[in-house]
C-alpha positions in Angstrom: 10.9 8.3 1.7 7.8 7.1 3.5 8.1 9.9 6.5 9.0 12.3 3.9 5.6 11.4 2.3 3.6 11.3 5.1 5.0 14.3 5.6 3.2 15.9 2.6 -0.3 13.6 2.7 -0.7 13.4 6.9 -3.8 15.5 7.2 -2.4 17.1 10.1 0.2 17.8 7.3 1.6 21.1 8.6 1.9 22.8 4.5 -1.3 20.4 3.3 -0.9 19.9 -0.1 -4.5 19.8 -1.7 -6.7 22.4 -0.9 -9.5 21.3 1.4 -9.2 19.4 4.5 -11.9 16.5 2.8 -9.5 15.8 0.0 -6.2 15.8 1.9 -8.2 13.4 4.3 -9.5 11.5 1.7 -6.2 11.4 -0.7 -4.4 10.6 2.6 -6.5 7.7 2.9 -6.3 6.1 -0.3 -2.5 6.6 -0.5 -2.4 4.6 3.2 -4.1 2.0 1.9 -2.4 1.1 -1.2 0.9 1.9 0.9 -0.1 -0.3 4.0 -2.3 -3.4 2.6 -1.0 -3.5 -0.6 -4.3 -3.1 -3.0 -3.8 -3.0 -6.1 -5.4 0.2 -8.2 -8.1 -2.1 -9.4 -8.8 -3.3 -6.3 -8.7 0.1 -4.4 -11.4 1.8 -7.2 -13.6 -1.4 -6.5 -14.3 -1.1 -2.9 -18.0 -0.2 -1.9 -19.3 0.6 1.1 -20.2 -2.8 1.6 -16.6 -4.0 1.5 -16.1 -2.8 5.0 -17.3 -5.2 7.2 -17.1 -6.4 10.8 -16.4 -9.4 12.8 -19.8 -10.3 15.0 -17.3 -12.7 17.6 -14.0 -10.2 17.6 -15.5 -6.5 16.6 -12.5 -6.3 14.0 -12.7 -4.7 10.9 -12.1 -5.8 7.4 -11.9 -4.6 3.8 -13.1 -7.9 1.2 -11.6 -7.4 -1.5 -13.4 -8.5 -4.6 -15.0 -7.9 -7.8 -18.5 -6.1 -6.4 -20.0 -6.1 -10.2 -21.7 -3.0 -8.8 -24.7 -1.5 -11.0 -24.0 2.0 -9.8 -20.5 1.8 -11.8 -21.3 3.7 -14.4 -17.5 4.8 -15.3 -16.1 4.2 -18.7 -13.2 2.1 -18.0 -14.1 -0.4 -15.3 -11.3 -1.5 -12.4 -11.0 -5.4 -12.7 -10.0 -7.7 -10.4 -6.2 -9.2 -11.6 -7.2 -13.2 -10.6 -9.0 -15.4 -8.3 -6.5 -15.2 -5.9 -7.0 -11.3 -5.6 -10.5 -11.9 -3.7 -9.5 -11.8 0.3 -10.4 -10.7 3.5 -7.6 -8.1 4.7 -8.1 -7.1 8.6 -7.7 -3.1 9.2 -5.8 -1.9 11.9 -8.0 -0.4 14.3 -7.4 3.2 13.7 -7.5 2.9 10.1 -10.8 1.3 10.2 -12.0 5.0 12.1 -10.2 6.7 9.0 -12.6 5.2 6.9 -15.7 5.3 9.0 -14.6 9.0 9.5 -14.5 9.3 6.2 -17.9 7.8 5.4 -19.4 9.8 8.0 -18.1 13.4 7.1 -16.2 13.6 4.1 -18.1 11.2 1.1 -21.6 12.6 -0.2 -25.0 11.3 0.9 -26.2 12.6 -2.4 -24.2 10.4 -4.6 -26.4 7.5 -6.4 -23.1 5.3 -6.1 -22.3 2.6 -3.9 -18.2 3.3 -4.5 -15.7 3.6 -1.4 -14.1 6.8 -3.3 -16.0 9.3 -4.9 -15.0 12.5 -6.4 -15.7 15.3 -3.9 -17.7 17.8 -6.2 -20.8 16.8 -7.5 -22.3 14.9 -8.9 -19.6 12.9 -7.2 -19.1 10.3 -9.4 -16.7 7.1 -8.2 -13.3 8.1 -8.4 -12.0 6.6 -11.8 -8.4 5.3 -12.5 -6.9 8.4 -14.3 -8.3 10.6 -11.1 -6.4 8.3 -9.3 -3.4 8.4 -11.5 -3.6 12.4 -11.1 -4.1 12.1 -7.4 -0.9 10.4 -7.1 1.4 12.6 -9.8 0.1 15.4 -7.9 1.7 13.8 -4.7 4.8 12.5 -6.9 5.5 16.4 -8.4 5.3 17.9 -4.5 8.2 15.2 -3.3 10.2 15.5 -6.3 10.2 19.2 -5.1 11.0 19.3 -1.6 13.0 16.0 -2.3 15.0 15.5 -5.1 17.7 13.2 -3.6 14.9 10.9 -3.8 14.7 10.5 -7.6 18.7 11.3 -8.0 20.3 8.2 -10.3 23.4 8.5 -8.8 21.6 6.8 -5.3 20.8 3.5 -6.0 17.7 3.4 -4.0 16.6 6.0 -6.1 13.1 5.6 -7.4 11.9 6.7 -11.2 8.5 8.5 -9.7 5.8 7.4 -7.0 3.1 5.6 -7.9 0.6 3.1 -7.1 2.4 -0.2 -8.2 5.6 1.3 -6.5 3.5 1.8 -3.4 2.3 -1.8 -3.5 6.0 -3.0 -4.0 7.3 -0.8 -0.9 4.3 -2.9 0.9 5.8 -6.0 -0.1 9.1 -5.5 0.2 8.1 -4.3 4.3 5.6 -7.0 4.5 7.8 -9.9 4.0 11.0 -8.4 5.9 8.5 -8.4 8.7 7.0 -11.8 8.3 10.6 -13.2 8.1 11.7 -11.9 11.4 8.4 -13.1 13.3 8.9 -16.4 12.2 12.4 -16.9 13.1 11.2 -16.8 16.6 10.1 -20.7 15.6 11.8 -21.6 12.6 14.9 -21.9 11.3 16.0 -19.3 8.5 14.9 -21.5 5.1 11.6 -22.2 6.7 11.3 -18.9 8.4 11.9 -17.4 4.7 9.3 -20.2 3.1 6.7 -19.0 5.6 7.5 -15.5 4.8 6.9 -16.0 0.7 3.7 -17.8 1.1 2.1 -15.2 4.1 3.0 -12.4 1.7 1.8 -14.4 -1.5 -2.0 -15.1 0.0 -1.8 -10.9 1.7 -0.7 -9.8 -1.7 -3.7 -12.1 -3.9 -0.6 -13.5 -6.3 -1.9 -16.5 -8.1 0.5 -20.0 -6.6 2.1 -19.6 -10.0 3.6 -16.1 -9.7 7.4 -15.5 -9.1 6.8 -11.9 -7.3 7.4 -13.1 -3.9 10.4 -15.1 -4.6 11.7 -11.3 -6.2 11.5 -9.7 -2.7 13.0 -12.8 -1.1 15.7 -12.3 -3.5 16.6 -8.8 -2.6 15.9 -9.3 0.9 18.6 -12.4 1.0 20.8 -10.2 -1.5 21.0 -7.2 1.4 21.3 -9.3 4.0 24.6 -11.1 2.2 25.4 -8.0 1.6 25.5 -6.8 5.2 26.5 -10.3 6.5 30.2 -9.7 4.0 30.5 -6.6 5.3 30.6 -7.4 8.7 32.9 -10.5 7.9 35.2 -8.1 6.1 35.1 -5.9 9.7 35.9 -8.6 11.5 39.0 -9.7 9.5 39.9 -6.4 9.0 40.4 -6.2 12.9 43.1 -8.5 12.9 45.4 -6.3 10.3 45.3 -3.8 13.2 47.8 -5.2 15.6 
């Protein structure tokens, strides 16, 4: 599903699916960040030019996440920041940080009044608001469900009801703390390997300490892995009918 996406948002997307190079480089940006840190739509719509910032001592770059109370947002309904735990510091890869510089540089207008990350692209590009994000993202959901129906068939059972931005934020997650689980067990055992896991993924994510979404993903994690670990017992007993 995530090739077959990238597929359709890549700008060097080979049947580009919106109509200008700026908005498929722009749209692909915004979908690679929801996809690949996790933001939250609030969160995304808040960022500000000023929420890209770089480390003096290392030359990184990060996005800050948190409620800007910008006086140029001027749209109607107002992205909000979920809890205090949502404010963080997220370090960009390295060529995602050019992305966005890229974009900065070429693609967002010089004549907008706004301080917003995402702007609309004709003028008097205003900051992109949540329903233009919403559409953004249907848009995306309607081209897959096209070239890709097994995708969204119920008789898979990885089949998905339709992309969108939380389910783009759960596919982080769900990546995020299989990852993290299998770079600690180079120094932990499994429990604490999986305790390290749920807490790296809880502080990446901004849950508050109170929220039960990282023990979810832990629980299907350990669910597929029992899964796989029966099947493979099942193999191996199964060998033994064979003589």
């Amino acid at each position: 599903m995530k090739e077959a996406l990238y597929s359709i948002i890549s700008p060097k997307a080979l049947e580009p699916l919106f109509k200008s190079k700026e908005a498929q480089l722009r749209n692909f940006l915004i979908v690679h960040l929801l996809l690949n840190y996790g933001l939250r739509t609030g969160e995304l719509l808040l960022l500000t030019l000023n929420s890209i910032k770089t480390d003096l001592k290392t030359c990184n770059t990060y996005l800050v996440i948190t409620d800007t109370q910008d006086r140029t947002d001027n749209r109607i309904s107002k992205p909000q920041m979920k809890n205090v735990q949502s404010v963080r510091t997220i370090l960009l890869e390295k060529r995602d940080a050019q992305f966005i510089h890229m974009y900065i540089n070429n693609i967002r207008s010089r004549d907008s009044k706004s301080h917003m990350l995402f702007l609309s692209l004709q003028a008097p590009y205003a900051p992109l608001s949540k329903s233009g994000l919403k559409k953004l993202i249907a848009t995306i959901n309607e081209k897959i469900k096209s070239k890709h129906p097994q995708f969204f068939d119920k008789n898979y059972v990885d089949s998905i009801d339709k992309i969108s931005a939380h389910i783009l934020r759960h596919t982080w997650a769900y990546m995020m703390l299989k990852h993290s689980y299998q770079s600690y067990l180079d120094s932990y055992n499994k429990a604490q390997a999986m305790e390290n896991a749920i807490e790296s993924l809880r502080k990446m994510a901004g849950w508050s300490l109170n929220s039960t979404m990282p023990y979810l993903y832990a629980s299907r994690f350990i669910s597929e892995n029992a899964n796989l670990a029966n099947i493979q017992r099942i193999t191996k007993v199964g060998a033994h009918y064979d003589h």
